[in-house]
Structure formats: structure tokens, C-alpha cells
C-alpha positions as CSV (number, residue, x, y, z in Angstrom):
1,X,95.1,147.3,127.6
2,X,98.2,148.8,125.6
3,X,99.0,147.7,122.6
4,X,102.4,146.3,122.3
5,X,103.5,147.5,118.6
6,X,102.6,150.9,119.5
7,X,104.8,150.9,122.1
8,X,107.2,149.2,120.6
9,X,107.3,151.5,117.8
10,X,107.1,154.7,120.6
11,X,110.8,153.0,121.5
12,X,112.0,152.8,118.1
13,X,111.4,156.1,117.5
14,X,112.4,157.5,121.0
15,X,116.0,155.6,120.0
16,X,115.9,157.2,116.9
17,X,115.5,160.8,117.9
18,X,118.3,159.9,120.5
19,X,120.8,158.7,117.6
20,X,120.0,161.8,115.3
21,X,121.2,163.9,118.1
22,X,124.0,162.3,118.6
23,X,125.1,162.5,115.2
24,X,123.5,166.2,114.9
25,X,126.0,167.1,118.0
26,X,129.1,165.7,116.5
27,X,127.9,167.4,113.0
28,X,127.9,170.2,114.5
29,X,131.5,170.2,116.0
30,X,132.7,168.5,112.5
31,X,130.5,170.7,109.7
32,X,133.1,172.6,108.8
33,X,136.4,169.9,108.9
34,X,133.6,167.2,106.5
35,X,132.3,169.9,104.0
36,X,136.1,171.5,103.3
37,X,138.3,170.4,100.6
38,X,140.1,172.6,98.3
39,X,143.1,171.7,95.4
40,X,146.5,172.9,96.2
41,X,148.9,173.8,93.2
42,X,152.1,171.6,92.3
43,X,154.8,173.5,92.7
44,X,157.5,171.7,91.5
45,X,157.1,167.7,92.0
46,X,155.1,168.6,95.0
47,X,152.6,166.1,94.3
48,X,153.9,163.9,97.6
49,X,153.2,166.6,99.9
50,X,150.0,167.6,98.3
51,X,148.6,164.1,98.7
52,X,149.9,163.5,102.1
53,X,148.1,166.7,102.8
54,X,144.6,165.9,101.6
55,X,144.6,162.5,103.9
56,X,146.2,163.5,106.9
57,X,143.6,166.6,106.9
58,X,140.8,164.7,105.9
59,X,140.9,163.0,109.4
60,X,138.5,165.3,111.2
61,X,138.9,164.6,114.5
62,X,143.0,165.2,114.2
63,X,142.5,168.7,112.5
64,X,139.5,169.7,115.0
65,X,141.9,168.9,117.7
66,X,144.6,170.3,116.3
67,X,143.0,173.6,115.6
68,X,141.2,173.9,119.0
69,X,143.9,173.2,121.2
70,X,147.2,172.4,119.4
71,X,149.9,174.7,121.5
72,X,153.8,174.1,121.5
73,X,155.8,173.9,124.3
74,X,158.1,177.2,123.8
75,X,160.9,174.9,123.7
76,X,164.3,175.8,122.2
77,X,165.4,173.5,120.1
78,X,161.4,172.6,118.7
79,X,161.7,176.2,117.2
80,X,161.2,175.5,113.6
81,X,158.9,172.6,114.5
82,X,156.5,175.2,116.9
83,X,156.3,177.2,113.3
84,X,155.7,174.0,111.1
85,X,152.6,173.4,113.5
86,X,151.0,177.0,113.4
87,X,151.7,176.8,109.6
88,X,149.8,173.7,109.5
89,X,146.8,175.3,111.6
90,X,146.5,177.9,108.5
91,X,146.6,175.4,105.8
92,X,143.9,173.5,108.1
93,X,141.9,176.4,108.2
94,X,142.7,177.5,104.8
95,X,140.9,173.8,103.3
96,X,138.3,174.7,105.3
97,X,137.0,177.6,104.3
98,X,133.7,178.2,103.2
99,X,133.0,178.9,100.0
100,X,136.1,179.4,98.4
101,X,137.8,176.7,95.7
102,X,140.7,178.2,94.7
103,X,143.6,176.0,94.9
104,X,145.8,176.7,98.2
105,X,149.4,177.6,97.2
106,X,151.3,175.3,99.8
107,X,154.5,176.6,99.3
108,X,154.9,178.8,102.7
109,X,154.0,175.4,104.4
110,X,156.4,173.5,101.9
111,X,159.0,175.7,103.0
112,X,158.7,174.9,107.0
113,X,158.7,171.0,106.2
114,X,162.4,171.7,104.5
115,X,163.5,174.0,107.4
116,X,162.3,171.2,109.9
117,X,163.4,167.8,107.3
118,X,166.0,168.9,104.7
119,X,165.5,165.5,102.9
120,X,162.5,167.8,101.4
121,X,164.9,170.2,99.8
122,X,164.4,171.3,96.7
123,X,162.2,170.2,93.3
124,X,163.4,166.5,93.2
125,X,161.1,163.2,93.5
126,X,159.9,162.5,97.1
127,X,158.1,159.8,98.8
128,X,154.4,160.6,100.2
129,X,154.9,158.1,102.7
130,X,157.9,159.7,104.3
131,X,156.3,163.0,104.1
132,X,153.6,161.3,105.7
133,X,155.8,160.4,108.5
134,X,158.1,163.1,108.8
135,X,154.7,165.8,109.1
136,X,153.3,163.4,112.1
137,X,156.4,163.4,114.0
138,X,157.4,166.9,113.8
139,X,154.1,167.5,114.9
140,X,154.1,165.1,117.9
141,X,157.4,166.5,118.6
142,X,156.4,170.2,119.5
143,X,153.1,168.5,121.2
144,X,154.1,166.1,123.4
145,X,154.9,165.2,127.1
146,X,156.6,162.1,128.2
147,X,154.8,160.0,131.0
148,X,156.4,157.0,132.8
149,X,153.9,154.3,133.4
150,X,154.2,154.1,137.0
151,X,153.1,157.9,137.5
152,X,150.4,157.2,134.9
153,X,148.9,154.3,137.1
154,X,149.9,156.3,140.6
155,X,147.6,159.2,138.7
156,X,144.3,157.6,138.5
157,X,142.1,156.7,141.1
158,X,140.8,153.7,142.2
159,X,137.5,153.7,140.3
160,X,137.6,150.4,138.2
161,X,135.9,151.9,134.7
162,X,132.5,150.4,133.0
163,X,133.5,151.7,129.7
164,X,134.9,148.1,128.2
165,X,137.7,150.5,126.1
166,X,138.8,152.3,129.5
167,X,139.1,149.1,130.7
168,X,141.2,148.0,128.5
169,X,143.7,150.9,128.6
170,X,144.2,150.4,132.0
171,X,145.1,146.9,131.2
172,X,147.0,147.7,129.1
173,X,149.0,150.4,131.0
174,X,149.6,148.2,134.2
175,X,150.9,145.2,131.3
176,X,153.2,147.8,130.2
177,X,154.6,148.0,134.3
178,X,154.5,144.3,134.6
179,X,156.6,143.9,131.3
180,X,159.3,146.8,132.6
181,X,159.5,145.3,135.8
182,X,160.1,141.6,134.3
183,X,162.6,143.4,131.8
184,X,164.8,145.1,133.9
185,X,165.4,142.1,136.2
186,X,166.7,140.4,132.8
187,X,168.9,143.1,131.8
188,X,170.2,142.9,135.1
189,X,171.1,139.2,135.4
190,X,172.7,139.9,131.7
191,X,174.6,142.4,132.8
192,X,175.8,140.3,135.9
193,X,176.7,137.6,133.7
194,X,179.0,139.6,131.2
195,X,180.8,141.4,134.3
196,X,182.4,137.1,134.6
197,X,183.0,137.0,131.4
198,X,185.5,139.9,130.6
199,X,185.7,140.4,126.9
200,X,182.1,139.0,125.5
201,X,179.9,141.9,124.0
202,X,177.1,142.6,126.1
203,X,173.8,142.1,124.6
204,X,170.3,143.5,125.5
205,X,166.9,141.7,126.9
206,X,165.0,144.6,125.1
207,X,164.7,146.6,128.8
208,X,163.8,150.0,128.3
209,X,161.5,152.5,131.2
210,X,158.0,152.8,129.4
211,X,156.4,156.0,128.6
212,X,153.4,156.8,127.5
213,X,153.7,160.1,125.4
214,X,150.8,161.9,125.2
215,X,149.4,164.4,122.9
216,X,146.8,165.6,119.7
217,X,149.1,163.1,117.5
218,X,149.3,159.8,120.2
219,X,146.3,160.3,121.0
220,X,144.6,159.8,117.5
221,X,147.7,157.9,115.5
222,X,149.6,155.5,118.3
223,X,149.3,152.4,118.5
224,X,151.3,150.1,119.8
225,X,153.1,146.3,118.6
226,X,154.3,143.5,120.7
227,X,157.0,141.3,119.6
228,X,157.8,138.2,121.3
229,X,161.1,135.8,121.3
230,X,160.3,132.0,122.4
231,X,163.4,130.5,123.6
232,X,163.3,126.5,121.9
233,X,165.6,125.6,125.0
234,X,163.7,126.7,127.9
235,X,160.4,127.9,126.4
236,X,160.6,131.2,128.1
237,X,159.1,134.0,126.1
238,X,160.7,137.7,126.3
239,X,158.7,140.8,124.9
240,X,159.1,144.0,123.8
241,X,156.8,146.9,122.9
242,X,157.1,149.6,120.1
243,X,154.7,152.0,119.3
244,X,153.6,152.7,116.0
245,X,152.1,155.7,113.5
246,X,152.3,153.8,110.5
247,X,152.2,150.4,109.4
248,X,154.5,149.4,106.7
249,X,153.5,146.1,105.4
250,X,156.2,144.3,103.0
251,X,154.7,142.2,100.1
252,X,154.7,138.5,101.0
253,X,157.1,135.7,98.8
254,X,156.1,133.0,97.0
255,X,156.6,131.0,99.8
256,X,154.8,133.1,102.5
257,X,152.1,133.6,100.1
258,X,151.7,129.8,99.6
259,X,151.5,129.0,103.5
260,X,149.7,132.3,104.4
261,X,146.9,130.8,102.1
262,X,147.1,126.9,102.8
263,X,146.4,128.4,106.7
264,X,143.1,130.2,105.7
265,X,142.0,127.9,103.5
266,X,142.2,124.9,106.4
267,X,140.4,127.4,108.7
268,X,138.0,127.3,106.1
269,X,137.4,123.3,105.1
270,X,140.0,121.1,106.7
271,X,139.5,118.4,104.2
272,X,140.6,120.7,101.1
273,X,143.2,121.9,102.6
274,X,144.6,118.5,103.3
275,X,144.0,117.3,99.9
276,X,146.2,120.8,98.4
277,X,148.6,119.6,100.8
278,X,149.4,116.5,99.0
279,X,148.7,117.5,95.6
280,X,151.8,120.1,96.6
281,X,154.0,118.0,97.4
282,X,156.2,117.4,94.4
283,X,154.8,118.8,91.3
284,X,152.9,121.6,93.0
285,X,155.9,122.8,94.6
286,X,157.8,122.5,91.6
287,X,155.3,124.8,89.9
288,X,155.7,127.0,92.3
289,X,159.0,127.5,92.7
290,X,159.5,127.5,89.1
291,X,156.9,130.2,88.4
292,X,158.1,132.1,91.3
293,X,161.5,132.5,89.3
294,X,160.1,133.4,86.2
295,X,158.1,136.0,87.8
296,X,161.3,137.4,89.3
297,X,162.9,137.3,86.5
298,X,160.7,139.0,84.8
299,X,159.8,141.4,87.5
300,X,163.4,142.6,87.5
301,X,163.7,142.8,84.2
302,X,160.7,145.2,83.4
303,X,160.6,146.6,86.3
304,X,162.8,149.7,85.8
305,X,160.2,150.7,82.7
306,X,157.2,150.5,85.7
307,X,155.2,147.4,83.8
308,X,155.7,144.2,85.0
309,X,152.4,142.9,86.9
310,X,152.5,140.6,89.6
311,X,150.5,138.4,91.9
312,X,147.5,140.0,93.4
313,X,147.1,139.9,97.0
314,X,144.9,141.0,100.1
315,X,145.8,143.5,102.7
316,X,145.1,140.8,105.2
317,X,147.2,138.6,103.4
318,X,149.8,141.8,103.8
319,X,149.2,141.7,107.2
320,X,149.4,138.0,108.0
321,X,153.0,138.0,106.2
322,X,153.7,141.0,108.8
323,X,152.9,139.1,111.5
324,X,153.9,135.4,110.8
325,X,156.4,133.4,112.9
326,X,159.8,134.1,112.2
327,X,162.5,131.1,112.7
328,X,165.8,132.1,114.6
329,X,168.4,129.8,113.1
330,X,171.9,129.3,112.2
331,X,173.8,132.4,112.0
332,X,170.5,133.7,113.4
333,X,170.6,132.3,116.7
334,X,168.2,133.9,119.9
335,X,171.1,134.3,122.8
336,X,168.5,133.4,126.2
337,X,169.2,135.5,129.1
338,X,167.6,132.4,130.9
339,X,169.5,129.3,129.0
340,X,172.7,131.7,129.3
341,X,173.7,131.0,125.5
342,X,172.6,130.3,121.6
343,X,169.4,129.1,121.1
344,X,167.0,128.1,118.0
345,X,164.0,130.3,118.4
346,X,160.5,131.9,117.4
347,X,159.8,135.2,116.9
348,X,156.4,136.7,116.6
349,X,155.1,140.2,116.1
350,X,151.5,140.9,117.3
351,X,149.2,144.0,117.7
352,X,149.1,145.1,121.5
353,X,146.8,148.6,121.2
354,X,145.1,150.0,117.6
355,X,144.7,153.9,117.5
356,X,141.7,155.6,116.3
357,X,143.6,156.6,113.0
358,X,145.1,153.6,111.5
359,X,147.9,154.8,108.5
360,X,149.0,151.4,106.7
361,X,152.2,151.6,103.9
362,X,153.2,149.3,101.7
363,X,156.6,148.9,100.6
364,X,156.4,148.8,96.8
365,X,160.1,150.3,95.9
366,X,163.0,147.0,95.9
367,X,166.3,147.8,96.4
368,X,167.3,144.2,96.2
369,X,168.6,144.4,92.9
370,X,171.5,146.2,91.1
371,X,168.6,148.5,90.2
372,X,165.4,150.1,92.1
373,X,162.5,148.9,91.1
374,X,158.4,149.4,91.8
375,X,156.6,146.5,92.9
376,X,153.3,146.3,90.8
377,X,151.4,144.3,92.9
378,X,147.6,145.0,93.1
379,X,146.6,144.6,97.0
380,X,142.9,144.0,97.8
381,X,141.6,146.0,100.6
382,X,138.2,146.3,102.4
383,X,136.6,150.3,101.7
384,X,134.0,152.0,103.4
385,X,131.0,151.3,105.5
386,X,128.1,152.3,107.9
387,X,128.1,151.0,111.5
388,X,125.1,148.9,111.8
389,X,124.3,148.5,108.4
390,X,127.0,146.3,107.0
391,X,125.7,142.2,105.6
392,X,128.5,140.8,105.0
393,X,131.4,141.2,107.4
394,X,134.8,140.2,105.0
395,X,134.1,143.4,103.4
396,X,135.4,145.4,106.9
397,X,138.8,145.3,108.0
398,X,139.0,143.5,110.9
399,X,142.5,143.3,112.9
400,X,141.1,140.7,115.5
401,X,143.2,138.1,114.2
402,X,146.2,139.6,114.9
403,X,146.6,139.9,118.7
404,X,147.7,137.2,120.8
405,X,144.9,137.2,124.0
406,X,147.3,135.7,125.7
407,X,148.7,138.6,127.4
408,X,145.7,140.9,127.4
409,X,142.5,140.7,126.3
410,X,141.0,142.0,122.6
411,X,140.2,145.6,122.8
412,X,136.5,146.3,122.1
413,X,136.4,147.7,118.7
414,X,139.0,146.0,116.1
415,X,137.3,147.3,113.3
416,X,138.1,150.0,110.3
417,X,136.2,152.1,107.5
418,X,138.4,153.3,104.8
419,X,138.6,157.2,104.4
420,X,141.5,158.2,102.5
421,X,144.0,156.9,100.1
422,X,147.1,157.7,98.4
423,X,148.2,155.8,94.9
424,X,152.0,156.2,92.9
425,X,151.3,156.2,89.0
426,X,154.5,155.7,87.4
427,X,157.9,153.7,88.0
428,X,160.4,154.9,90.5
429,X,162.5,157.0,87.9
430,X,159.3,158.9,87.8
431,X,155.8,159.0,88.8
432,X,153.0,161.3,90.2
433,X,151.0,160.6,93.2
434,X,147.1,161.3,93.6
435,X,144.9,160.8,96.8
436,X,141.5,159.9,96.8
437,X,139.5,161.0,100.2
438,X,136.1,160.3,101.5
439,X,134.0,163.5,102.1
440,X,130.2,162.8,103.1
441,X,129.8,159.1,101.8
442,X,131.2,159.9,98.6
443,X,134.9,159.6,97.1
444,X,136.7,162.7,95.7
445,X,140.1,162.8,93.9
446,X,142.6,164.7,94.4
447,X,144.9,165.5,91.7
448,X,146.8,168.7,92.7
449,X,144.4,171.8,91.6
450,X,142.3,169.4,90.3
451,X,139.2,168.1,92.7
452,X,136.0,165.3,91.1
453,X,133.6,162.7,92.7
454,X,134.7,159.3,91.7
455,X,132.9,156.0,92.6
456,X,134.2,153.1,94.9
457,X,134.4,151.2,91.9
458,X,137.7,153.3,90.9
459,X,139.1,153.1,94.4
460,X,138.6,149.2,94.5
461,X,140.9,149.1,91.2
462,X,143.5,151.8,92.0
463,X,147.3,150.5,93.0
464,X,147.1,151.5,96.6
465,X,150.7,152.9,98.1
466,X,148.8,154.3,101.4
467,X,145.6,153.2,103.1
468,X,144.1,155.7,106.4
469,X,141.5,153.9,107.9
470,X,139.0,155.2,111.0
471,X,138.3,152.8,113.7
472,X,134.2,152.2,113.5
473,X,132.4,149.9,115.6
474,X,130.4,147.2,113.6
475,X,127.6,148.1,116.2
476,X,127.9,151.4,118.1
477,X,128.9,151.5,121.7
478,X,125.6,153.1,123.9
479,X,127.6,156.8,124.5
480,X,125.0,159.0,122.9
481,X,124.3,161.2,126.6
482,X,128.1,160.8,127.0
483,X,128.6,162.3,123.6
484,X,125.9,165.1,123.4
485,X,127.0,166.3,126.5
486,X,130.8,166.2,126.0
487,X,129.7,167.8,122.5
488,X,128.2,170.9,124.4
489,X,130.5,171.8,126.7
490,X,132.9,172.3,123.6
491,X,130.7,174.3,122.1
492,X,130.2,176.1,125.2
493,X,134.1,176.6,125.5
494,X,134.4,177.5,122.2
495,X,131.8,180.4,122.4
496,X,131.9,181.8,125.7
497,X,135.8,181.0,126.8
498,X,136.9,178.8,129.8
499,X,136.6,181.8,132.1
500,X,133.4,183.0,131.5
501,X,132.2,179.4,131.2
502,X,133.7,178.9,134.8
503,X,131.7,181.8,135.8
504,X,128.4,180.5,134.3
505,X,129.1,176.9,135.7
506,X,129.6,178.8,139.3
507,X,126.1,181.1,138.8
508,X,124.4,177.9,137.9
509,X,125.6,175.6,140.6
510,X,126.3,177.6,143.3
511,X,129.6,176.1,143.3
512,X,133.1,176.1,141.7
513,X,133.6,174.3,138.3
514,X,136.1,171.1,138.4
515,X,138.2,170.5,135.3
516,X,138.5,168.2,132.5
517,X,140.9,167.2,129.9
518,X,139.7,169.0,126.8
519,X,141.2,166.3,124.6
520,X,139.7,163.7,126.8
521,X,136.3,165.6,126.0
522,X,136.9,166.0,121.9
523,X,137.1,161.6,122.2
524,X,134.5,161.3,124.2
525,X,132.3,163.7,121.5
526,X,133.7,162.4,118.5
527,X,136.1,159.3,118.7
528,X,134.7,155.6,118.7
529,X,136.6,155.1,122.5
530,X,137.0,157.4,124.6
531,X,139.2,155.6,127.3
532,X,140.7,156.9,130.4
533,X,140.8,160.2,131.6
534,X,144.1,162.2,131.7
535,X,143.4,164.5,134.2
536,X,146.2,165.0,135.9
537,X,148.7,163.3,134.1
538,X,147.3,165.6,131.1
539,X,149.7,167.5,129.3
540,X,150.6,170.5,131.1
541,X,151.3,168.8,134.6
542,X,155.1,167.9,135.0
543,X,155.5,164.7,135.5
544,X,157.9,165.6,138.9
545,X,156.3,167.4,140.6
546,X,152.7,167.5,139.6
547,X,151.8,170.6,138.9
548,X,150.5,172.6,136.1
549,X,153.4,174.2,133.8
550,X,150.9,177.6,133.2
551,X,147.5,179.6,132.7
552,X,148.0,179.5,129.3
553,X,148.7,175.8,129.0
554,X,146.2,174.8,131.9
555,X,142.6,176.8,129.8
556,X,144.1,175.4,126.5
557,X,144.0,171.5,127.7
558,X,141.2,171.8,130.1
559,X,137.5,172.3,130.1
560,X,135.6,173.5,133.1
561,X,132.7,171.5,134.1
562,X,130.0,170.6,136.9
563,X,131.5,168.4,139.9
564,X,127.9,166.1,138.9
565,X,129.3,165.4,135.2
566,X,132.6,164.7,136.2
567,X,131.5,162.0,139.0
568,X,129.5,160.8,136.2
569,X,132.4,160.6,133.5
570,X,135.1,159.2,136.2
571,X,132.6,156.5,137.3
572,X,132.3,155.1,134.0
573,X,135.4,155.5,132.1
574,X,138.3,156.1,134.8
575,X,141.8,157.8,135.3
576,X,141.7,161.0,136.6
577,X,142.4,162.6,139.4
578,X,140.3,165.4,140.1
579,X,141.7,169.0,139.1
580,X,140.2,171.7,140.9
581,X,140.0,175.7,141.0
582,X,143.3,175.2,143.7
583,X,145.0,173.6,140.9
584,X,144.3,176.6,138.4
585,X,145.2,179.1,141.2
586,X,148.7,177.0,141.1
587,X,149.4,178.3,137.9
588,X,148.3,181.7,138.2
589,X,151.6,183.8,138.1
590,X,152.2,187.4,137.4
591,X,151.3,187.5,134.2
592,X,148.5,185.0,134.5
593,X,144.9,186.1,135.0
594,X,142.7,184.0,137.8
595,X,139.1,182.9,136.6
């Protein structure tokens, strides 16, 4: 007879031999991007750049992609930006190196951000966050290729992916056409309508051709918001979609504060919530009103020394203020391409698509007054954690909330871990910024030169000006052959070379290699989703005429592998097509060499 708990615990352990692979297999890819961290000297108020530095190259996956595949387009006017990215490869590599802890001396680097953003010029006070900003889009810039939607979806093949996140993305993707189709037949019928009526300013239904702009930076940063307008005439809804890098929370009032929290707490026990409700109504409001002046008073009055304290809040609380319904009134009206006229409406702003990087600002400088000031606020915000291992679930940051399902589904993985931080000490007429990062389960700050472990403790209490979160599943998704094997063919590209890797693939098989998008395989290894394959509609195929741009381009975005692993991959998560050796002979040109 067998015994049951031994082969129960035969399974247990067979499952946990599988997961230390997997995690041995991205380790390996990652050893050197998790174990390097090295000061960099402040030289002269430099402290923004230096900070911004530390979190933006703390995200491992963006630097191991950047390093292993980030090539500029050679175009013209992106000159200065192609040398801000190669500059940024070195400091990568330079914070990486083993074994050394002198402090980096940024100021080759500091000198390509002012030749690329001269609002970086000289040794004056800066803003992190715009820094921030201004490095991700420089660098997305040089990277980039535009796709239309329509060529995106004409691209992949008819396989309907397993992988839920795949799924999703092609959702999402064939939304996106829906929602450009449905928009340009309003702008039309706008446009129509002000051709009768000579003299009326034309106005806009929010119609615009959909891309989908792919690259190292989209790919890990992007995510995308949806904001809605509901007519109150004819109840018709109209929608728009922006993508996003950063999200730049404000800091609720009094009055958004007040509702935001009389929400969650019905959500929580109807009864109480009714019984607030009441007690509110006159002397409660009062209070609050009252109290909210003095506060502002206050606030405005101390605030150009840096000291006033205000009401604490919660970074969902930041985030339900950033996505509450929004009354078009008055002087505010909604004009309805359907109504044909002013109407009282409702606008709301939802998530559409989260990226695997999630940067969140908050807006802590007020230029409301005659003066600027710094808005003291302490914000709440949920840290670090380990995927299966976490009790109680408020601690995680959970965006569920903040999608409307009514359009599409929730993606699969809403969830974020905390690994880097940035925090302003000071008032806005002078200050110093520090960044905290997350390095192996432990915090270490990052002061300029000057690196030390710290405790969660600390990073619970600091002021925080900018959060980068990681998406993390509360439970793994079951990738770990996906990931092992995606895992070694970039190990086997990075030692051996596409060509000679084609070759091996060839001797082995007995036939020729296909290709894969090496991004594609760098998510697949390391990212929480993978999602669709961009074969062909990967980087270095014009979107005209379909066909690869160069050798050089072609072995830098794609891996060679066996025709059995990519039926495997394409069954399960999707996109494609196939790009075979008669697509790299394409390419091959005069100067090019053939594998």
C-alpha cells in the first residue's frame, strides 16, 4: 500500500526544488543588477539627480534590459538623446560593479541630461520628480517605435492565448480599436455639425489614431488611464485613453477627504456610517469647515519656513481623490456631440492597464498662494512583501478598486511591493532629497556618497515625495518551465552570440532556428506577466511595410530558438507571427553578415 504523507511530502518537495530553480534562473540573470549599489558625489545641488538615479536603476529588470539590448535608432534629431542613453548604460554598469564602493562621479552623465533638458542647467534647486520624468522620456524617445492598433491586431495570429495576462492585452488592444473607431465617427458628426454653423469654435470628441509605442521604457513603465464623460442629457458616455509613466497624485481637501472616508467606512459597517452621517450634519460640518480654515491658514502661513503639519492620509486615500467623480457644472458645462449642446455632466478617471514598474508622485509644492509653499502632509503607504507569504492583505497595495470592469475585465495581477523611495527634507526655498532602495529584503539609504542599512520602521515614518513599486502577484502565476527556459536561452545568447547560438540550435535540431522577441523573453524570465508576443510587430519591423529595418537591429531584438519552444510559447501566451531565417536574410545587406 503507499503511504499517502510520504507522497504527499515527495510532492512538496518536488514543487520546491522546481521554485528554487526558478528563482536560481532569474538569480542568475539578476546577481549582478540586486547585489550593485554604489554612492554618487553631489556636485552642486545634484541631490535630485542622484536620488532619481538610485530608484530608477534599482529596478532590475529596466537596467538588465536596458544593458542587454538598449540600441538607438541612428536618428537625427535623437542625437544628444542616443548619447544620454549610452551614457546611462555606463553609469548602469558603473553601480554595478563588483567590488568597488567608491562614489560614482555623475557629472559626465549630469552633463548629457542638460544637453538633452536645459531646465537642468546649472547648480540651482531641481525637482527629483521632473528629473525622474525627463530621464524616462528621453530614454523612450531614442528607443521607441510607433504601432497603430490595427497593424498590432492584423500582426498576431489567431491563437487565442491561455496565459490569463496575454489575454488580457489582447483585450485590451482590440478595446483600444473599438474606442478609435467609435471616436472618429464622433469627431466626424462634430465636425459636420460646425461646417452649418459658420463661426462656432469647433470642439473635439477626444478622437485621436491609437498607437501602441513599444520599447525597453513602455514596456516596463506604461500604463495606461481611461477617463470617461457621462452626458446627464442623453447618458451616453465618451472615453479617452492616455498613457502614463508616472502617477501624480494631488493631496485631497477637506471635503474630498471627508467623503472619500464616509465611502470606505459604509463599505465597512453600513450602520456607522449612517449614524456619522447624521451626526455631520450641522455641527460636524461646521467643525469641519471651520478647522479646515484654520488649518489653511495656518498652513499658508508657516509654510514658507517648511513646518506646518497637516492631516495625515493614505496613499489609497491619494488615489481615491485621483479618481473620484468630477461634476461638470456651470461655467463647466460637458458640450455632447450626441445632445448637440451644453450639458451637466460626470467625469470619471479610471485605471485601464498597470505596468510592471508603477512610479507614483505626489504633488507636495502649492502655488495657490501669493507664495510657494510645501505641503507637509504625511501619506501612509503599504511597503514590502513576499508573494505567498503575506497574512494580512491591507498591508499590499492593491489597485483593484480603481478600474471600472465595465469595459474590460481586471487584469490578473493588481498588486505592488514597494522597492524604492525618494523623500524632500526641507521647504521649497531649500531642501535636500535622499532615496531609500530595497536591495536583497533589506532597505539601504542613499544619501549622496553616503550608503547604510535602515529598517522599514524608518521608511514607514519618512515624508514620501516618490513611491516605485514592482508589480507582485499575491500568489505566483504557474510559469516556472516558462521562466527557466526563457532564462536559458538568454544566457545562452549572452555567452555564445545569436549566430553561433543559431548554429548550435541548427546542429541540434537538424533544422533552422525561428526567432523570438528578446524583450518578449527578458518578461517572460523575469517580469510577473509576460503577455503577448511582439514578433513581428517588434521593434525593428516598419510598421509599412513589414520588414526588418537591419542585421544589427534584427540580432539585438531577437533571440533564436527551436520551432518546438516557440509553438509552445505562441500557444500559451499569443501575438506573434512567426519570424523565420527568410526574415533575417531580408535584412542582410552589404555590410550585414548572414548567420
Amino acid at each position: 500500500m503507499p503511504n499517502l504523507e510520504d507522497e504527499a511530502r515527495a510532492e512538496e518537495e518536488e514543487e520546491e526544488e522546481e521554485d528554487e530553480e526558478a528563482e536560481e534562473s532569474e538569480e542568475r540573470l539578476l546577481v549582478a543588477y540586486r547585489n550593485g549599489l554604489r554612492g554618487m558625489h553631489n556636485i552642486g545641488n545634484t541631490c535630485y539627480l542622484n536620488s532619481g538615479v538610485q530608484v530608477v536603476a534599482n529596478c532590475d529588470i529596466f537596467s538588465y534590459m536596458i544593458e542587454e539590448g538598449g540600441r538607438g535608432k541612428g536618428r537625427a534629431e535623437e542625437v544628444r538623446k542616443e548619447r544620454l542613453l549610452g551614457r546611462w548604460q555606463q553609469l548602469l554598469s558603473s553601480i554595478r560593479e563588483s567590488g568597488n564602493s567608491t562614489p560614482i562621479n555623475p557629472r559626465l552623465f549630469w552633463q548629457d541630461v542638460m544637453s538633452v533638458n536645459q531646465q537642468f542647467i546649472g547648480f540651482g534647486q531641481q525637482d527629483s520628480h521632473e528629473f525622474i520624468t525627463a530621464l524616462i522620456a528621453a530614454l523612450d524617445d531614442v528607443l521607441r517605435d510607433p504601432f497603430h492598433i490595427p497593424s498590432l491586431l492584423k500582426g498576431y495570429t489567431s491563437t487565442t492565448p491561455t496565459d490569463p495576462a496575454s489575454l488580457h492585452e489582447l483585450q485590451l488592444h482590440t478595446y483600444l480599436d473599438t474606442l478609435y473607431k467609435t471616436n472618429i465617427k464622433l469627431d466626424q458628426l462634430c465636425s459636420d455639425r460646425v461646417a452649418k454653423r459658420k463661426g462656432k469654435i469647433n470642439f473635439s470628441s477626444g478622437a485621436y489614431y491609437p498607437r501602441i509605442y513599444r520599447s525597453s521604457v513602455t514596456d516596463l513603465f506604461q500604463g495606461r488611464v481611461a477617463s470617461s464623460v457621462t452626458c446627464g442629457g442623453c447618458n451616453q458616455r465618451g472615453r479617452r485613453v492616455e498613457p502614463f509613466t508616472c502617477l501624480t497624485l494631488e493631496m485631497p481637501s477637506v471635503a474630498q477627504l471627508r467623503s472619500i472616508r464616509e465611502a470606505s467606512k459604509e463599505k465597512e459597517d453600513p450602520q456607522d456610517a449612517v449614524s456619522t452621517e447624521v451626526r455631520g450634519n450641522v455641527f460636524y460640518n461646521t467643525y469641519l469647515l471651520m478647522s479646515g480654515l484654520v488649518r489653511s491658514l495656518i498652513t499658508s502661513t508657516l509654510g514658507i519656513f517648511g513646518n506646518a503639519e497637516d492631516e495625515p492620509l493614505t496613499l489609497r486615500e491619494c488615489l481615491a481623490a485621483h479618481c473620484r467623480d468630477e461634476a461638470m457644472t456651470r461655467s463647466n458645462k460637458y458640450e455632447c456631440p450626441h445632445c448637440d449642446g451644453l450639458q451637466d455632466a460626470v467625469k470619471k478617471l479610471n485605471l485601464l492597464e498597470l505596468p510592471e514598474y508603477l512610479v507614483i508622485n505626489f504633488k507636495r509644492w502649492d502655488h495657490s498662494n501669493y507664495w510657494t509653499r510645501k505641503i507637509n502632509n504625511h501619506v501612509s503607504f503599504p511597503l514590502d512583501w513576499t508573494s505567498g507569504s503575506v497574512e494580512d492583505t491591507d498591508e499590499v497595495l492593491d489597485l483593484a478598486e480603481f478600474f471600472d470592469t465595465s469595459d474590460l475585465p481586471l487584469p490578473p495581477t493588481t498588486t505592488y511591493t514597494l522597492t524604492g523611495l525618494v523623500t524632500h527634507r526641507g521647504s521649497y526655498f531649500g531642501g535636500h532629497y535622499v532615496s531609500y532602495v530595497l536591495k536583497r529584503g533589506r532597505w539601504v539609504l542613499c544619501n549622496d556618497s553616503m550608503l547604510g542599512l535602515t529598517t522599514r520602521e524608518v521608511i514607514a515614518s519618512e515624508q514620501a515625495y516618490i513611491l516605485v513599486y514592482k508589480r507582485q502577484a499575491l500568489s505566483p502565476p504557474d510559469r516556472k518551465w516558462d521562466k527557466e527556459k526563457a532564462s536559458s536561452y538568454l544566457a545562452s545568447l549572452s555567452q555564445y552570440g545569436p549566430d553561433s547560438l543559431a548554429k548550435k540550435i541548427k546542429e541540434l535540431t537538424s533544422s533552422e532556428p525561428v526567432f523570438i522577441s528578446k524583450n518578449w523573453l527578458i518578461k517572460c524570465a523575469l517580469a510577473t506577466d509576460a503577455g503577448l508576443i511582439p514578433n513581428r510587430t517588434s521593434y525593428p519591423f516598419d510598421a509599412a511595410d513589414d520588414s526588418p529595418s537591419s542585421v544589427a537591429e534584427f540580432k539585438d531584438y531577437y533571440c533564436p530558438i527551436t520551432l518546438e519552444d516557440w509553438e509552445y510559447f505562441l500557444a500559451k501566451y499569443g501575438g506573434g507571427p512567426l519570424v523565420t531565417m527568410a526574415d533575417y536574410l531580408k535584412c542582410v545587406t552589404s555590410g550585414g553578415h548572414a548567420l
